[in-house]
N, C-alpha and C positions, 0 to 999 in steps of 0.2 A: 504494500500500500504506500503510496510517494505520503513523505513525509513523518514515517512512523519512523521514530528514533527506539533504537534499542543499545542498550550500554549497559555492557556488566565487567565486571571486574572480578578475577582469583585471589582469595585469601589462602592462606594458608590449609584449612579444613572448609571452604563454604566459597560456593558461585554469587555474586550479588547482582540482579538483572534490575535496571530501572527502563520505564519504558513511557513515550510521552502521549497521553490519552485527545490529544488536540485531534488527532485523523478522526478516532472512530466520533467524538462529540459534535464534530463537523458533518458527517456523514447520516450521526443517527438526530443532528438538526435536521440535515436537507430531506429525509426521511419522516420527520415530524409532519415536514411542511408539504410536501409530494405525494407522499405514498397514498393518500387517499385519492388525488387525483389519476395517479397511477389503475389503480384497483378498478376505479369508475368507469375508465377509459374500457380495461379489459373487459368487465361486465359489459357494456354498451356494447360491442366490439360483437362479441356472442349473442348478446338479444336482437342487430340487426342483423347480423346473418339467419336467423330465425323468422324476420319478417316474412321472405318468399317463401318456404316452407309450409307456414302458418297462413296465410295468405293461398297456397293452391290446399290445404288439409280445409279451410271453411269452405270455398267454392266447392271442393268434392264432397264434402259431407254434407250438402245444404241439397237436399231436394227440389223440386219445379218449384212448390209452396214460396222456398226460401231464398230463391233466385237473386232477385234483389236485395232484400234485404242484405246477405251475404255478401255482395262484391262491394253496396256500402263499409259494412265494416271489414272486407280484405285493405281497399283502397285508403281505408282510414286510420292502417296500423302504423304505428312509430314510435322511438326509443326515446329517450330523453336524459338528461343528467341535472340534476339539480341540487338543491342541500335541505334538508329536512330542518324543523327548529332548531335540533342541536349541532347546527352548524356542517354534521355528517352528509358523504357523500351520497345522494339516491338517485339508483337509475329506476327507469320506469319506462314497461313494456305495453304499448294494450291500443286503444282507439283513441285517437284527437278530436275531441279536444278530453283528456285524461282525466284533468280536475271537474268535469261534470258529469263525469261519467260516459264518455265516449259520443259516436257518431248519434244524431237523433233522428228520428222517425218523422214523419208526417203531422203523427198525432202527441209528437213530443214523448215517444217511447227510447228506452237505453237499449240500440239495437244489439250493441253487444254483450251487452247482459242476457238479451231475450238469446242469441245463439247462444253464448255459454249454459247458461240452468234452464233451457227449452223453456217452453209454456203448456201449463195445463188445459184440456178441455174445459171450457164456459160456455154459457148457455147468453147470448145476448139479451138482451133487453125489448128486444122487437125483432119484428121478421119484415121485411119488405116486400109488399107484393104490388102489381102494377094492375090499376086499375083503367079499364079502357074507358073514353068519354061517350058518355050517352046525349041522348036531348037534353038534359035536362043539367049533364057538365058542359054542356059545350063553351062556354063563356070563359072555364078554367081553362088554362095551356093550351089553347088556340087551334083543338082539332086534335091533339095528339091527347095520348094518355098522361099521367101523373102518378108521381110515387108515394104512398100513404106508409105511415109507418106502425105496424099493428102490434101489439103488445100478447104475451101471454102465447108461446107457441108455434109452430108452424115447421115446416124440415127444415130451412136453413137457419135454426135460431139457436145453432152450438156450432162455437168454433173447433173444431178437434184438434188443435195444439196440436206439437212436437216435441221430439225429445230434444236433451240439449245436447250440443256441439262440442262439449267441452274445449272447445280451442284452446283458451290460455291456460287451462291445467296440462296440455297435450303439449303448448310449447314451452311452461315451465318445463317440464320431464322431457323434452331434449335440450334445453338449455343448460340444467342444473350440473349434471356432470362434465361437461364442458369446462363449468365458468372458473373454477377451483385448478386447476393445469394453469387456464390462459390469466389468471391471476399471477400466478407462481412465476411463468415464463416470461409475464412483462415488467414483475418487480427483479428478477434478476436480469433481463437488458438493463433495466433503469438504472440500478444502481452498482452494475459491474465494472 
C-alpha cells in the first residue's frame, strides 16, 4: 500500500515493528464516504438489467383481458437511486411514477399493483342493457337507442378477475442473488 511505513528494529531477545496507520485511516475515510455510493451503483446496475426480463415475463403472463393494461406497466418500469430519511443509500425497482404507486389507470386504479396481487371476482353494481327507441322515446338520442343502467343482476354484472402476475416478486428472485457478487466485485475495483 504507497505510503504504509513499517520500521522495526532487533534487540537483543525481541523484534520491535512500528507501523504508520495514516494509509488504512485515509482509505477507510474514502470508504466512509463512497462505499454507499458504491453499493447503490451495483444494486441499480442489476435491477436495470432486470427491466427487459421483467418487462417481456408481464406481456407473457398477461392474457387478451390484460393486454393493455400490461404493456402500461412493462413500458413504465424503472430503477432509481435515492436516500431514505436516514440519509442511506435506496434503490428502487417497480412503475413510475414509484412514490404513488406506479403507472394509473383510466379510472385512477394502481395498474401495477392490480398485475402483481390479480383481482378478485365482483359483482358490479349494475348491468347495462341497450334499450331500442320507441314512439314514445323518440325525442331521446335522436333515433338511435340509449344506455340505461339497471341495478340488481343481469349476466354481465360480475367481473371474473384474475390471478396475479407476480412480476416484482419474480424479478426480486432473479435479482437477489445477483446483487451480493456485483456488490463485492465493485467494492473491490473501487477501492483496489
Amino acid at each position: 500500500m504507497n505510503g504504509l511505513n513499517v520500521n522495526y528494529s532487533t534487540g537483543e531477545s525481541s523484534v520491535h515493528f512500528e507501523m504508520s496507520g495514516m494509509p488504512f485511516d485515509r482509505m477507510r475515510q474514502q470508504m466512509a464516504t463512497t462505499a454507499g455510493k458504491v453499493m447503490a451503483q451495483a444494486i441499480k446496475d442489476v435491477l436495470r438489467e432486470e427491466i427487459t426480463p421483467t418487462q417481456s415475463q408481464i406481456r407473457g403472463d398477461a392474457g387478451p383481458q390484460l393486454r393493455g393494461i400490461a404493456s402500461l406497466v412493462a413500458d413504465s418500469l424503472m430503477v432509481e437511486v435515492g436516500s431514505n430519511t436516514g440519509g442511506e443509500a435506496e434503490v428502487r425497482f417497480g412503475s413510475d411514477p414509484m412514490d404513488t404507486g406506479g403507472v394509473v389507470g383510466k379510472r385512477d386504479g394502481k395498474l401495477a399493483a392490480i398485475l402483481e396481487y390479480g383481482m378478485r371476482q365482483f359483482a358490479y353494481g349494475f348491468t347495462f342493457k341497450t334499450i331500442e327507441n320507441t314512439s314514445s322515446w323518440s325525442s331521446v338520442g335522436g333515433g338511435g337507442g340509449f344506455i340505461n343502467a339497471k341495478g340488481n343482476g343481469g349476466q354481465n354484472a360480475t367481473h371474473k378477475g384474475f390471478e396475479p402476475l407476480d412480476w416484482l416478486s419474480k424479478a426480486r428472485d432473479r435479482a437477489t442473488p445477483k446483487i451480493g457478487p456485483r456488490i463485492a466485485e465493485a467494492l473491490k475495483e473501487a477501492y483496489s
